[in-house]
PDB file as gemmi writes it, atoms N, CA and C in Angstrom:
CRYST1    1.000    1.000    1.000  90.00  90.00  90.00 P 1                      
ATOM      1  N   UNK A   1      28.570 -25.718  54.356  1.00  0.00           N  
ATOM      2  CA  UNK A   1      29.012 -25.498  55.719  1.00  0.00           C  
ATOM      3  C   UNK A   1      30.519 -25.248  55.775  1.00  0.00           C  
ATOM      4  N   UNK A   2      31.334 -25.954  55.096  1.00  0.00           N  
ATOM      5  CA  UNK A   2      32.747 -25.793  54.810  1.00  0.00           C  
ATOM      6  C   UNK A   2      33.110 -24.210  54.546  1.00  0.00           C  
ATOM      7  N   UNK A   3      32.115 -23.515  53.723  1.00  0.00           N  
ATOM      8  CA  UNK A   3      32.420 -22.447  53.140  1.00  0.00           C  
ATOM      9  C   UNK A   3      32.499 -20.744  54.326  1.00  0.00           C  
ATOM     10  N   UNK A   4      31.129 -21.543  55.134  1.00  0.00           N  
ATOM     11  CA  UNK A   4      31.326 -20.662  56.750  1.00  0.00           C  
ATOM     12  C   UNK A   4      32.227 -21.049  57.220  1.00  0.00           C  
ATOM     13  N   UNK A   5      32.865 -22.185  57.509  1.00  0.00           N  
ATOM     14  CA  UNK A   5      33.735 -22.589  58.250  1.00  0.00           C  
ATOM     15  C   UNK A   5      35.080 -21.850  57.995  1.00  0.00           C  
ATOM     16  N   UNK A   6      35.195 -21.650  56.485  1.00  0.00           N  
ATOM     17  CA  UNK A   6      36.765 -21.039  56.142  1.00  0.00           C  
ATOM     18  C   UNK A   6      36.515 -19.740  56.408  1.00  0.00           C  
ATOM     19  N   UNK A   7      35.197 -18.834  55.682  1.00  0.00           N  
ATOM     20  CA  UNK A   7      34.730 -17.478  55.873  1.00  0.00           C  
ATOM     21  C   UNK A   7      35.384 -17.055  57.451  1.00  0.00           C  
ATOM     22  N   UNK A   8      34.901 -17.760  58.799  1.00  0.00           N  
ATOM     23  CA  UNK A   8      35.312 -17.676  60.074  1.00  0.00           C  
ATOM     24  C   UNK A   8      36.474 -18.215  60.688  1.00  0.00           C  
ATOM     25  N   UNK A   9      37.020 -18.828  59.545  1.00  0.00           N  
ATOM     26  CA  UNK A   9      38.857 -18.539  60.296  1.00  0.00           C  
ATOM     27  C   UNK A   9      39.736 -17.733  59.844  1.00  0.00           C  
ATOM     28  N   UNK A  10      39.158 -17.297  58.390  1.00  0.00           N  
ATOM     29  CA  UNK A  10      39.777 -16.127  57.468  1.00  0.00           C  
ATOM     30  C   UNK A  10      39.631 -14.876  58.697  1.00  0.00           C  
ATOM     31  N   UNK A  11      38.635 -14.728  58.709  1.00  0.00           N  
ATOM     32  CA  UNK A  11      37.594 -13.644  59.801  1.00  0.00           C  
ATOM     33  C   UNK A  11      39.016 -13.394  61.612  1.00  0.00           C  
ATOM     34  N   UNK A  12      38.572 -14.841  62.330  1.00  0.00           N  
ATOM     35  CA  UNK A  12      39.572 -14.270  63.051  1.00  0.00           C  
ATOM     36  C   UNK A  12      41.280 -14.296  62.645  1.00  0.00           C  
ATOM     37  N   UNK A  13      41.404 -14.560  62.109  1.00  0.00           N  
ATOM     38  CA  UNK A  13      42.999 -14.351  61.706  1.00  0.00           C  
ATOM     39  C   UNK A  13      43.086 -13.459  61.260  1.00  0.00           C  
ATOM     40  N   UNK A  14      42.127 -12.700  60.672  1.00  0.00           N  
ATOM     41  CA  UNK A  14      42.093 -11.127  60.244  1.00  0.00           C  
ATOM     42  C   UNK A  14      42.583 -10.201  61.687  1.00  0.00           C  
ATOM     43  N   UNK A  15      40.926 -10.541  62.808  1.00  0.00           N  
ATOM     44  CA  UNK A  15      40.944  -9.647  63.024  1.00  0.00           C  
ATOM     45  C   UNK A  15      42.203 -10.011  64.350  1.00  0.00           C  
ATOM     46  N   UNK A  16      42.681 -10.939  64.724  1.00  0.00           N  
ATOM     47  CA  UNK A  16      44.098 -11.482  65.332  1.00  0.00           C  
ATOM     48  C   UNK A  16      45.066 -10.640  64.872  1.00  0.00           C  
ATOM     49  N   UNK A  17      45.411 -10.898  63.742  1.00  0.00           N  
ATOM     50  CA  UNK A  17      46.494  -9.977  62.834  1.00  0.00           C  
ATOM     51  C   UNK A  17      46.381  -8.727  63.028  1.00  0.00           C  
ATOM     52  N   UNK A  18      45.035  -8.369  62.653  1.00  0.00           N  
ATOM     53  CA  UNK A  18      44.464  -6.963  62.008  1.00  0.00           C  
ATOM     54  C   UNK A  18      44.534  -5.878  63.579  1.00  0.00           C  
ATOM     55  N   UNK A  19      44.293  -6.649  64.160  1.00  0.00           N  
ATOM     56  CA  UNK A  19      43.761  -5.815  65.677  1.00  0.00           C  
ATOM     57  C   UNK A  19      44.768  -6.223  66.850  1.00  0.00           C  
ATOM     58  N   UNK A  20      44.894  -7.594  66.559  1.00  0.00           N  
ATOM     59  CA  UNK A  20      45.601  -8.039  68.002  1.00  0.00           C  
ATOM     60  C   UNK A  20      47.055  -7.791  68.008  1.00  0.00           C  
ATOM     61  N   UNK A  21      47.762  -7.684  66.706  1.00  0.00           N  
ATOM     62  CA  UNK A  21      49.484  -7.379  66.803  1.00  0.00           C  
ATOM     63  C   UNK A  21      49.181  -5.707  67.265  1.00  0.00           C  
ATOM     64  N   UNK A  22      48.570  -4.861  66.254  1.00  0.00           N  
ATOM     65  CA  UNK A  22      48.840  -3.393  66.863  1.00  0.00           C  
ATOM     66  C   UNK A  22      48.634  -3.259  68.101  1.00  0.00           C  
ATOM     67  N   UNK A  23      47.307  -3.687  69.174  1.00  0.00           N  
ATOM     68  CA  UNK A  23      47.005  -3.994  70.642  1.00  0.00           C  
ATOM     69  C   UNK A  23      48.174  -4.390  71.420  1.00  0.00           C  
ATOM     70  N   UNK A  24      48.807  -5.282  70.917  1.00  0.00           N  
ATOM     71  CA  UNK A  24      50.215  -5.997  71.766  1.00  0.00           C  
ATOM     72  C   UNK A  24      51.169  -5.584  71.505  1.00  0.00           C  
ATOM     73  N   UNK A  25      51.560  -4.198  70.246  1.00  0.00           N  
ATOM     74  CA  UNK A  25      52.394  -3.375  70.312  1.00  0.00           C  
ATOM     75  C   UNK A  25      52.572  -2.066  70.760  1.00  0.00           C  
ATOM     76  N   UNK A  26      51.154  -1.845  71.093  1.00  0.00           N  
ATOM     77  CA  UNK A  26      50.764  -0.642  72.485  1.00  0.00           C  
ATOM     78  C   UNK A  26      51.390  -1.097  73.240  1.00  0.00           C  
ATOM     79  N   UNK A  27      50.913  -2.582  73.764  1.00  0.00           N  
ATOM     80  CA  UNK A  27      50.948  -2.812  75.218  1.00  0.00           C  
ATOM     81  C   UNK A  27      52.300  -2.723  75.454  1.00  0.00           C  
ATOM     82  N   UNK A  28      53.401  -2.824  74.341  1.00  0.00           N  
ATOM     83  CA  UNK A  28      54.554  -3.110  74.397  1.00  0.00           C  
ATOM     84  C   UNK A  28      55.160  -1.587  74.528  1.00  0.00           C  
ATOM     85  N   UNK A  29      54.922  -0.999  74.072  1.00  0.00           N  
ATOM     86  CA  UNK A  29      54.953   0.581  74.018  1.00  0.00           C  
ATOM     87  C   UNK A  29      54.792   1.206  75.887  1.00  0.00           C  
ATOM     88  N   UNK A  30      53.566   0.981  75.825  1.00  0.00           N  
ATOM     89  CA  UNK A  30      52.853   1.224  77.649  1.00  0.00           C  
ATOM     90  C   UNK A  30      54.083   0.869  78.469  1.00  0.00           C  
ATOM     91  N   UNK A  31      54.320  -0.760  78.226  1.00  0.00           N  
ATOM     92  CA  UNK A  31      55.129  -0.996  79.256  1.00  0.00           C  
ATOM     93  C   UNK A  31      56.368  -0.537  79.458  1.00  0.00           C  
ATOM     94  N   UNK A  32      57.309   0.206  77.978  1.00  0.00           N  
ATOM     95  CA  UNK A  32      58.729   0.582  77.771  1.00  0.00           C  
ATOM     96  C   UNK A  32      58.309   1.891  78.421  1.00  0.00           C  
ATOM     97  N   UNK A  33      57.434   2.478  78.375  1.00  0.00           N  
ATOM     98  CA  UNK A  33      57.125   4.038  78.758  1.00  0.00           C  
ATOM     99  C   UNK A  33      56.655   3.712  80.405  1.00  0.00           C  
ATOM    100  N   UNK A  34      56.054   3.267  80.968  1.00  0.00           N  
ATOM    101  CA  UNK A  34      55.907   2.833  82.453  1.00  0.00           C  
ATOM    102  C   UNK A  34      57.467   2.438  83.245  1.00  0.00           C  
ATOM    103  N   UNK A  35      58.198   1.460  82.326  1.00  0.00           N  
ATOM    104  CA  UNK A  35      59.448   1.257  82.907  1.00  0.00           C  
ATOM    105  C   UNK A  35      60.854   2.366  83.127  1.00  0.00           C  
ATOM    106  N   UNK A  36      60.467   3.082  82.114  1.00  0.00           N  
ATOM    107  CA  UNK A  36      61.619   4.311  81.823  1.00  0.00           C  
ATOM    108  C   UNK A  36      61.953   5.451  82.935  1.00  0.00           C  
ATOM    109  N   UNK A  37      62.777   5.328  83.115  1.00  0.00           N  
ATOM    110  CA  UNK A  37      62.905   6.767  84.042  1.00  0.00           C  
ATOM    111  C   UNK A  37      62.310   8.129  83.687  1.00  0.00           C  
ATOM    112  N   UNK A  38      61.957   8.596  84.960  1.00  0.00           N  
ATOM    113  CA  UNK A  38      60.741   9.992  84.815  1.00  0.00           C  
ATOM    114  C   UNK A  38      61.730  11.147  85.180  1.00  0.00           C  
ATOM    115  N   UNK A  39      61.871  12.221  84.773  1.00  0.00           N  
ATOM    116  CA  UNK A  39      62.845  13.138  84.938  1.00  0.00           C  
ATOM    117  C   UNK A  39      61.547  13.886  86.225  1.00  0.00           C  
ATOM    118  N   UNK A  40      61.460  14.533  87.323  1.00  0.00           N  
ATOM    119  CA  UNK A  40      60.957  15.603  87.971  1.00  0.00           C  
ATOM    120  C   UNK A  40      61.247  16.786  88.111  1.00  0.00           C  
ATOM    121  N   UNK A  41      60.233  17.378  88.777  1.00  0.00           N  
ATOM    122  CA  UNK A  41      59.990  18.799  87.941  1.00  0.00           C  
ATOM    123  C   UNK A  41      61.537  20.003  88.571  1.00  0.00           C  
ATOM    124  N   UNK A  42      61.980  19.447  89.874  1.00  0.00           N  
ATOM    125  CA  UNK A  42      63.403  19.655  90.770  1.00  0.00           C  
ATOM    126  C   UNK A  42      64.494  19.173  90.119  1.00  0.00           C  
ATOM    127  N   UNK A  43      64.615  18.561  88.977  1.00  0.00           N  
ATOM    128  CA  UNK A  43      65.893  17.755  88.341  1.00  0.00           C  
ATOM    129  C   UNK A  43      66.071  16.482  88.702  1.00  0.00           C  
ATOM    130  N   UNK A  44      65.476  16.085  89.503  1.00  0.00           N  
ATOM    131  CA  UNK A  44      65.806  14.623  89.832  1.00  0.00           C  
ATOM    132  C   UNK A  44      65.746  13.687  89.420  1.00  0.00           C  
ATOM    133  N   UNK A  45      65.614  12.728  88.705  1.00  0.00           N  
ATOM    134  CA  UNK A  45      65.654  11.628  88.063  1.00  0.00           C  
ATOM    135  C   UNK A  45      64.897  10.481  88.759  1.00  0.00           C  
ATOM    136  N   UNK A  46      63.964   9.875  88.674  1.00  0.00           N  
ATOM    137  CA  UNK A  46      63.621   8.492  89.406  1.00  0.00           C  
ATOM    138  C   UNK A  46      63.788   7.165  88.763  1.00  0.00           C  
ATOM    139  N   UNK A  47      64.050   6.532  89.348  1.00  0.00           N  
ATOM    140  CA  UNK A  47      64.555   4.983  88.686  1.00  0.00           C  
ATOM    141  C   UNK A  47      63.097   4.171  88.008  1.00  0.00           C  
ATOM    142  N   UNK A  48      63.528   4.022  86.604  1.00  0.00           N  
ATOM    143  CA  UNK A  48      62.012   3.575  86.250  1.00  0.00           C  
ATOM    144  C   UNK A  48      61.723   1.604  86.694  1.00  0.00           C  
ATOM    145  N   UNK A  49      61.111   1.399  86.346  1.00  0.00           N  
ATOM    146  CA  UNK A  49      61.132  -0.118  86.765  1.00  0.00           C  
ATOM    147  C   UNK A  49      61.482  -1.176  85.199  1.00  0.00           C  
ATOM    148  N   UNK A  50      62.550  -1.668  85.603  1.00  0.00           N  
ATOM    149  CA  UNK A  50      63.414  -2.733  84.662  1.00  0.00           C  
ATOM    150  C   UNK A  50      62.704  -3.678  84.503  1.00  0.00           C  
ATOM    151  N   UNK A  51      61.885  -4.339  84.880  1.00  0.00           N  
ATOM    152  CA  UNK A  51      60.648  -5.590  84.706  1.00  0.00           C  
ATOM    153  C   UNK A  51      60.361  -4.760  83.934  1.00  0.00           C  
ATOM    154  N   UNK A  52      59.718  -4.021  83.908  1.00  0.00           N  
ATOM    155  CA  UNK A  52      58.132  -3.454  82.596  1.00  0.00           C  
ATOM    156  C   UNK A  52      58.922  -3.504  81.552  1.00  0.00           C  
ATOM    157  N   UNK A  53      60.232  -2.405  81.723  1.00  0.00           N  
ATOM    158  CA  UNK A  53      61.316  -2.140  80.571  1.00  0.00           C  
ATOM    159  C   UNK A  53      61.425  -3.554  79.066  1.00  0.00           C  
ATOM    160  N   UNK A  54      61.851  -4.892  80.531  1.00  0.00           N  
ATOM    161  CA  UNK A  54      61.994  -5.602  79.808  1.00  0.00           C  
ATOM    162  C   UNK A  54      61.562  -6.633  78.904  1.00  0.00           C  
ATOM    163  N   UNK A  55      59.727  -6.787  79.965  1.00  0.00           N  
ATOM    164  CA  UNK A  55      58.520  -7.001  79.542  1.00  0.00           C  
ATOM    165  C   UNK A  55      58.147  -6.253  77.844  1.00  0.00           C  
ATOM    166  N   UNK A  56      58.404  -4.997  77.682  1.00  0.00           N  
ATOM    167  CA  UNK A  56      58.091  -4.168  76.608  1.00  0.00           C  
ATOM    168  C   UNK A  56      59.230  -4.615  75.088  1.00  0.00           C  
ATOM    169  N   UNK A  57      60.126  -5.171  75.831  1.00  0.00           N  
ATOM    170  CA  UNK A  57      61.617  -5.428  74.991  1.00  0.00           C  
ATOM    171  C   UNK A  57      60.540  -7.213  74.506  1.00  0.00           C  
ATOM    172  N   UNK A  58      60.353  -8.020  75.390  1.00  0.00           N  
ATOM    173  CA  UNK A  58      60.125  -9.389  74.961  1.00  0.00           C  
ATOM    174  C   UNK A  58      58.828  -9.050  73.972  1.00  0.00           C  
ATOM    175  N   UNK A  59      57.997  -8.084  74.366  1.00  0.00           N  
ATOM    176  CA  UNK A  59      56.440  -8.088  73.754  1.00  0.00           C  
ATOM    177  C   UNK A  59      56.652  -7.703  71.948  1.00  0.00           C  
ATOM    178  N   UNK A  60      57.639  -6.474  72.082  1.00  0.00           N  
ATOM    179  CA  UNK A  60      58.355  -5.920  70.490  1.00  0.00           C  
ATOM    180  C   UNK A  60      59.282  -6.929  69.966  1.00  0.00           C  
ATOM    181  N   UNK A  61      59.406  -8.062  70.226  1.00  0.00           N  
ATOM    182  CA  UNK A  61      60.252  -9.219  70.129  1.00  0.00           C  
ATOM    183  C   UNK A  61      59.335 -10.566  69.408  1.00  0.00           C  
ATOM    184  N   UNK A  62      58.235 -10.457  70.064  1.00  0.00           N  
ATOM    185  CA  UNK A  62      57.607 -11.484  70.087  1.00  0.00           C  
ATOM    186  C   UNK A  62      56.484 -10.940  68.680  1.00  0.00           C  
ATOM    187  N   UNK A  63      56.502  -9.722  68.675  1.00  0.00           N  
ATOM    188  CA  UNK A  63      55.339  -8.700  67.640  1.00  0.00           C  
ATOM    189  C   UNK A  63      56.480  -9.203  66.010  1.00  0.00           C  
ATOM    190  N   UNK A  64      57.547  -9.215  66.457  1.00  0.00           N  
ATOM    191  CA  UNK A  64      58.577  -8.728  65.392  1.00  0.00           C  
ATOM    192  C   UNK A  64      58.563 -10.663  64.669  1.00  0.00           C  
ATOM    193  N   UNK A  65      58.749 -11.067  66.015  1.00  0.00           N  
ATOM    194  CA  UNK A  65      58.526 -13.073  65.248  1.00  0.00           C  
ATOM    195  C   UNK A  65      57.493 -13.271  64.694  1.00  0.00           C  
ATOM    196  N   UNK A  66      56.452 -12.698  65.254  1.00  0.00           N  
ATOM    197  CA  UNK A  66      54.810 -12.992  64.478  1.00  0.00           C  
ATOM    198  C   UNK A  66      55.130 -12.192  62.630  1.00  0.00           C  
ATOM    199  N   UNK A  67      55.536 -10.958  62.780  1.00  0.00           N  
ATOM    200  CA  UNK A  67      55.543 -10.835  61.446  1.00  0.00           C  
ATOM    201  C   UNK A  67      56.879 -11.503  60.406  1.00  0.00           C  
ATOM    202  N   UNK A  68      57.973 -11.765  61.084  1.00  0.00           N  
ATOM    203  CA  UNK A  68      58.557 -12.605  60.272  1.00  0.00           C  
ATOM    204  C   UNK A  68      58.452 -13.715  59.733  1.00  0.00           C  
ATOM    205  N   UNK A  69      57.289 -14.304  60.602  1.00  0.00           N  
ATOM    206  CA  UNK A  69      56.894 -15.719  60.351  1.00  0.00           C  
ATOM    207  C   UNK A  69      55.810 -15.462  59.030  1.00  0.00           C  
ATOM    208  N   UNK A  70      55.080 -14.453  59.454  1.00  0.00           N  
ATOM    209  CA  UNK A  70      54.088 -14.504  58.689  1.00  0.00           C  
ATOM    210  C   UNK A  70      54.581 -14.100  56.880  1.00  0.00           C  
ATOM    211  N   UNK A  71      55.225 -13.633  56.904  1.00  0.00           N  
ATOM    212  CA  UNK A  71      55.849 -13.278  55.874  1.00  0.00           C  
ATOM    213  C   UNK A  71      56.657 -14.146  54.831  1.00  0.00           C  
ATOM    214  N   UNK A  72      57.558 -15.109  55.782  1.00  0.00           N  
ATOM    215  CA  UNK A  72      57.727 -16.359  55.390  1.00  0.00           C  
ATOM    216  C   UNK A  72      56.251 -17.405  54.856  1.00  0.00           C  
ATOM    217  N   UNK A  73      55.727 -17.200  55.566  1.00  0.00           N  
ATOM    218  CA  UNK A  73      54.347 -18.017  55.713  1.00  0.00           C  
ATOM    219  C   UNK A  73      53.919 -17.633  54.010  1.00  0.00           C  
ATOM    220  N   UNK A  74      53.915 -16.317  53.830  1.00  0.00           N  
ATOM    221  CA  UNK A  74      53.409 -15.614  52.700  1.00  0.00           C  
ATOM    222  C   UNK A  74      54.539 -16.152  51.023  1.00  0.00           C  
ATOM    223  N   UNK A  75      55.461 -15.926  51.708  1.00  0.00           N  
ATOM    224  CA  UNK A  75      56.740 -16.342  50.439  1.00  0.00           C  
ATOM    225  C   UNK A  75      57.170 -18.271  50.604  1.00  0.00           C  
ATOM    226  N   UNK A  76      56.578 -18.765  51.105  1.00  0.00           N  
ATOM    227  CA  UNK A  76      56.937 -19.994  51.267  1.00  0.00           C  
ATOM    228  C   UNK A  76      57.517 -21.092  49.840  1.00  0.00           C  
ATOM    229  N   UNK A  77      56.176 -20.956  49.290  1.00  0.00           N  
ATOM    230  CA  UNK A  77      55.862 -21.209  47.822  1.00  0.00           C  
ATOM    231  C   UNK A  77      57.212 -20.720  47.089  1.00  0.00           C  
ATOM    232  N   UNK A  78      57.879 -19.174  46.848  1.00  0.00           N  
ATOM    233  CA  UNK A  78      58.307 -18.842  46.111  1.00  0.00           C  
ATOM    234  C   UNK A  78      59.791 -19.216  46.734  1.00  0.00           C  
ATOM    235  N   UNK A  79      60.072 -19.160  47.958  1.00  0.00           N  
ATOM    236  CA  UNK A  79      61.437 -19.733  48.452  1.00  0.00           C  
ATOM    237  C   UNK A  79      61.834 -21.589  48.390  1.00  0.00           C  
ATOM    238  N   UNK A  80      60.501 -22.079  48.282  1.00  0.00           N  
ATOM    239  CA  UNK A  80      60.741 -23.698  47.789  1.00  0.00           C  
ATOM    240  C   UNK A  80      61.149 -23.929  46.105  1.00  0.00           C  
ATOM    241  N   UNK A  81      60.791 -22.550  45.043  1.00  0.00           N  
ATOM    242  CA  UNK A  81      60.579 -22.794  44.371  1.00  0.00           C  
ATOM    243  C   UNK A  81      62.227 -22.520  43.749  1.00  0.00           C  
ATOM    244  N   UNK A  82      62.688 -21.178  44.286  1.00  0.00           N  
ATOM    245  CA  UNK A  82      64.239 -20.714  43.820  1.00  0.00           C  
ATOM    246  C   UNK A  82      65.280 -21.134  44.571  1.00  0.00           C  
ATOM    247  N   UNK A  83      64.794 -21.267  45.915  1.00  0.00           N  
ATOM    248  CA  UNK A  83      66.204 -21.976  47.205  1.00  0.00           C  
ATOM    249  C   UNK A  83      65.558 -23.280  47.137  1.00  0.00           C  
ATOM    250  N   UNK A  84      64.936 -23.896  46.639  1.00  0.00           N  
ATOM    251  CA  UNK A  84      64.167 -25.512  46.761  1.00  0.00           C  
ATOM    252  C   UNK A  84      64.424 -25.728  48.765  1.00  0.00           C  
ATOM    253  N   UNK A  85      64.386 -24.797  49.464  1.00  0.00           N  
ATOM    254  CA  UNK A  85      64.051 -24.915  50.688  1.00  0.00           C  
ATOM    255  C   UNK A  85      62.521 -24.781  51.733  1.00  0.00           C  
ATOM    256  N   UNK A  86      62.445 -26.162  52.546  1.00  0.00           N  
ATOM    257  CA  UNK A  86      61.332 -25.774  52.959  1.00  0.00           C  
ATOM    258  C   UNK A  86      61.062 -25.069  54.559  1.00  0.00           C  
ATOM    259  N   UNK A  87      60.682 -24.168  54.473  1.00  0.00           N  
ATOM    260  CA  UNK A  87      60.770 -23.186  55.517  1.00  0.00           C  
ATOM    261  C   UNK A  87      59.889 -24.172  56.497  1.00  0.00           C  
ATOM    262  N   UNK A  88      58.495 -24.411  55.874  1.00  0.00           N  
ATOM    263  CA  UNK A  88      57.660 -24.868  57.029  1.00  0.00           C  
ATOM    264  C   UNK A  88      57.761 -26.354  56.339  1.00  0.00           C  
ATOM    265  N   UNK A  89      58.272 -27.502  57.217  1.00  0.00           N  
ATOM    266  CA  UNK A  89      58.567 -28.691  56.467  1.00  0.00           C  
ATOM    267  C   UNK A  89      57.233 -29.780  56.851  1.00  0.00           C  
ATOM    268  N   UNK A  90      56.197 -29.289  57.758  1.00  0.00           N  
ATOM    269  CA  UNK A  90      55.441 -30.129  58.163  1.00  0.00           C  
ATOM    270  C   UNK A  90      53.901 -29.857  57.763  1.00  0.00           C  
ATOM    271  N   UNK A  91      53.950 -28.817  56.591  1.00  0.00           N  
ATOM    272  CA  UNK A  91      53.014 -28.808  56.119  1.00  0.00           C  
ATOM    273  C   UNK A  91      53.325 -29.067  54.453  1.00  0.00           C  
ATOM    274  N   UNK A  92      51.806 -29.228  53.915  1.00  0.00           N  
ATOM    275  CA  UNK A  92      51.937 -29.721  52.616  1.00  0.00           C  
ATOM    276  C   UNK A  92      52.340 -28.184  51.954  1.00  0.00           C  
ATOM    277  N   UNK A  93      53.225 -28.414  50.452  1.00  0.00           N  
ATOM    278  CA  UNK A  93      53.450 -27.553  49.254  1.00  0.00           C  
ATOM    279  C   UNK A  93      52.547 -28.253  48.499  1.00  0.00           C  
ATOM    280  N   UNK A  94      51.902 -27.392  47.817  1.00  0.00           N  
ATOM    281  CA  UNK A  94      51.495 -27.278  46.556  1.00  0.00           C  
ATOM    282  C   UNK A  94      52.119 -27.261  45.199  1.00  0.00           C  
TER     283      UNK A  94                                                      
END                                                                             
């Protein structure tokens, strides 16, 4: 039972990672492109909306911490081993 159990957290953290960062870097995309000013077809310029703008700025922010972490997450082992530092101090090293 243990062995489904890991199979299905491997599974969604896949598909979290796998699916849900690119999804929330659309959305982050959508919203910088919704917020931006629209040029019209007379020359005019319209004021885009600064909420979405900045909504899109926190979402590519928050995309950018998930993979730094994870990466750390990934080198943990090898940075305890040459900086004898522990990145994540509240979990066990091996």
């Amino acid at each position: 039972m243990d062995f489904i159990i890991s199979i299905l957290r491997v599974l969604g953290v896949g598909l979290l990672l796998g699916a849900g960062l690119p999804a929330l870097f659309s959305v982050g995309m959508v919203c910088i492109g919704k917020g931006s000013a629209d040029p019209s077809p007379d020359g005019t310029v319209t004021e885009g909306n600064a909420a979405l703008r900045y909504l899109g700025y926190l979402i590519y922010a928050i995309v950018g911490a998930i993979i730094l972490l994870s990466i750390l997450w990934i080198a943990r082992q090898t940075i305890l081993y040459y900086f004898d530092i522990k990145i994540f101090p509240s979990f066990a090293y091996k």
